[in-house]
DODREN-262968 format. One line per field, with one value per atom (N, C-alpha, C, CB): atom name; x, y, z; residue in one letter. Coordinates in steps of 0.001 Angstrom, whole numbers, always signed. Atoms other than C-alpha are relative to their C-alpha. Last residue first. Glycine has a CB too. Layout:
site <- [CA, ...]
X <- [X, ...]
Y <- [Y, ...]
Z <- [Z, ...]
code <- [a, ...]
// end
This chain:
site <- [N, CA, C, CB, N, CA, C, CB, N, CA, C, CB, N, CA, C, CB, N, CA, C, CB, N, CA, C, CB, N, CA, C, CB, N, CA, C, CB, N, CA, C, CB, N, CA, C, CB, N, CA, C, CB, N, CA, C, CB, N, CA, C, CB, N, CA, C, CB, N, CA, C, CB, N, CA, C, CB, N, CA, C, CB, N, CA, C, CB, N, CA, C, CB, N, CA, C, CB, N, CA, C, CB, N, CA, C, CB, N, CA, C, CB, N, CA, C, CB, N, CA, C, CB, N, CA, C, CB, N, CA, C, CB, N, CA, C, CB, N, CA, C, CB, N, CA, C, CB, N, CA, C, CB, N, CA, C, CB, N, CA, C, CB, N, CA, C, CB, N, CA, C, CB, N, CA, C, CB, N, CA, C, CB, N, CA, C, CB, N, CA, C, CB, N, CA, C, CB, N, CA, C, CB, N, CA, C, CB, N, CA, C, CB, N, CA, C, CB, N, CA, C, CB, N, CA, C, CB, N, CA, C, CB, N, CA, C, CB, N, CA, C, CB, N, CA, C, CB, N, CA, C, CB, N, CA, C, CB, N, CA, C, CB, N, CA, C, CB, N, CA, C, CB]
X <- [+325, -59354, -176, +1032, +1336, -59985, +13, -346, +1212, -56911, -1100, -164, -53, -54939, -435, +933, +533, -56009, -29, +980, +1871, -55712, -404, -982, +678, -51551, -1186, +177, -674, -51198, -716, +2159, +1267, -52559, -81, -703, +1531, -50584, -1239, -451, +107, -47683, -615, +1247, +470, -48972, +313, +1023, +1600, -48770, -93, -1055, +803, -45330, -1258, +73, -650, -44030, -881, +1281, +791, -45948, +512, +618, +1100, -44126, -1040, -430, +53, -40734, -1387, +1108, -127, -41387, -286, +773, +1246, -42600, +34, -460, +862, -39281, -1031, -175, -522, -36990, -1089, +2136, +690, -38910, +210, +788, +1604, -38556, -609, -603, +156, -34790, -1126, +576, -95, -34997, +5, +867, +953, -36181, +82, +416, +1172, -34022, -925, -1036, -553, -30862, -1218, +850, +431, -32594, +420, +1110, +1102, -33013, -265, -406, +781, -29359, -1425, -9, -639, -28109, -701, +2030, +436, -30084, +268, +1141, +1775, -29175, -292, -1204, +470, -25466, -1038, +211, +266, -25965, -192, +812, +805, -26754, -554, +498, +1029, -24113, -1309, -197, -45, -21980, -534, +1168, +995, -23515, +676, +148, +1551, -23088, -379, -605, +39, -19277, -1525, +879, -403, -18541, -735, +1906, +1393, -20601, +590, -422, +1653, -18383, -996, -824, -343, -14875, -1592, +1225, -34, -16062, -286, +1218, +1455, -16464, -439, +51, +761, -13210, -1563, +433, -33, -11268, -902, +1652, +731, -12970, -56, +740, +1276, -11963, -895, -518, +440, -8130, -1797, +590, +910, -6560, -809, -939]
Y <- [-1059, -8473, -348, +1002, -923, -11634, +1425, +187, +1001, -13806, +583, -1319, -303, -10342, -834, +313, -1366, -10241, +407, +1086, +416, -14174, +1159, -555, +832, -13396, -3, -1132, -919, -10212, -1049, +105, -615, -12789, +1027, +515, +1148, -15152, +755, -848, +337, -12466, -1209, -36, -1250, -10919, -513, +1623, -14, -14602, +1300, +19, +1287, -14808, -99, -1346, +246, -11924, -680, -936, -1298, -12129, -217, +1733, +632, -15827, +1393, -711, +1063, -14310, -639, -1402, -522, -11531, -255, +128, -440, -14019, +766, +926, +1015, -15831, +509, -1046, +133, -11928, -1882, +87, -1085, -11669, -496, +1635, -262, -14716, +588, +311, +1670, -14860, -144, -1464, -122, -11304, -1274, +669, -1470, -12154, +105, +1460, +1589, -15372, +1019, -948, +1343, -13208, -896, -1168, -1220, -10403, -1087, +1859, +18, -13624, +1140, -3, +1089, -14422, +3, -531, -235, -10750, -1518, +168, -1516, -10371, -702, +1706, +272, -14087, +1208, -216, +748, -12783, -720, -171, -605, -9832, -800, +729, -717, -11699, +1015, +609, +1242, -14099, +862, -1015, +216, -10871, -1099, +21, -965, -9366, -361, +2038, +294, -12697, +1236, +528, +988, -12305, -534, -615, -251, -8797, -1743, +410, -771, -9700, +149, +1659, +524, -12524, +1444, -619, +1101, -10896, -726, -1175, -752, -7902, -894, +752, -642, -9917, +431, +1498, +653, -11776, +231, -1066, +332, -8562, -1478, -183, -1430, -7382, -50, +1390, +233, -10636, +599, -314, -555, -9892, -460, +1183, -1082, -12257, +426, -434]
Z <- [+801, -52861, -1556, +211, -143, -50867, -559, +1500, +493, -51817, +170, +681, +1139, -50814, -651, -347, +475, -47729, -1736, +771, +95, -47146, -303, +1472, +1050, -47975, -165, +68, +1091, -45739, -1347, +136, +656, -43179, -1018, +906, +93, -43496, -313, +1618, +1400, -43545, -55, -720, +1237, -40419, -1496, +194, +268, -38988, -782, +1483, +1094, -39795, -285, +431, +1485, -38369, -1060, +114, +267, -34772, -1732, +1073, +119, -34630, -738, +1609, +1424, -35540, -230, +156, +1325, -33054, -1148, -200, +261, -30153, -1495, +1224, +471, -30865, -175, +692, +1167, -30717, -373, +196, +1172, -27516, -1510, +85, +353, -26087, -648, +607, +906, -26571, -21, +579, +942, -24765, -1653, +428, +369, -22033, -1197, +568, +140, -21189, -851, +1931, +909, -21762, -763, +1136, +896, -19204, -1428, +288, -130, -16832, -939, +1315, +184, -17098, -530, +1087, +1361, -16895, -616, +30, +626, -13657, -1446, +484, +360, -12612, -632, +1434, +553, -12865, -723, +334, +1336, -11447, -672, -588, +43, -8036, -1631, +1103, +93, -8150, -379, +1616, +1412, -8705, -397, -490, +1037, -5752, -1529, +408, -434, -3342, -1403, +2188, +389, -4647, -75, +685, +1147, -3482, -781, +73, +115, -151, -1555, +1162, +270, +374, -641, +1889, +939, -590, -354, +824, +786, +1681, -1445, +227, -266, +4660, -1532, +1179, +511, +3526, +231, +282, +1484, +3762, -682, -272, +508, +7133, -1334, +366, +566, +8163, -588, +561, -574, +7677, -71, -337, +367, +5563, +1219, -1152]
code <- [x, x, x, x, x, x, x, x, x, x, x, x, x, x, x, x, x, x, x, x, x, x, x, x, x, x, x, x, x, x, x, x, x, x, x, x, x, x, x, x, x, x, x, x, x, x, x, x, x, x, x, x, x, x, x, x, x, x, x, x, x, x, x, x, x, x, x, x, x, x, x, x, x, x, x, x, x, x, x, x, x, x, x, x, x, x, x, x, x, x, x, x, x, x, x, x, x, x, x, x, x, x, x, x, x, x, x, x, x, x, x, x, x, x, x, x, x, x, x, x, x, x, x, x, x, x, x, x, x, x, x, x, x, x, x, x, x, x, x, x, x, x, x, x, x, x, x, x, x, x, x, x, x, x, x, x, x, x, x, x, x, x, x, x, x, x, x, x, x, x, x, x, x, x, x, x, x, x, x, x, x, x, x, x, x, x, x, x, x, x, x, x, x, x, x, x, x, x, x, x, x, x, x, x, x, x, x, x, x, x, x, x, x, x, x, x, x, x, x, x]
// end
């Protein structure tokens, strides 16, 4: 192989290491969200409940 072709090979390879983490770290993101959600969720219906013990 030409080095021009393993020049290429590396840099191609450094940017799919690169998306990788991206896609990784959007992965992580979102698994947080959708937990914070479930937590947000729950408490509104806690408190939905104590609202309606007080009317």
């Amino acid at each position: 192989m030409s080095l021009n072709i393993l020049f290429n090979i590396t840099i191609k390879d450094s940017q799919i290491e690169h998306l990788t983490k991206l896609i990784d770290k959007q992965q992580q993101l979102q698994l947080t969200a959708v937990a914070d959600n479930k937590e947000l969720k729950a408490n509104i219906r806690k408190l939905s409940g104590l609202i309606e013990t007080y009317k």
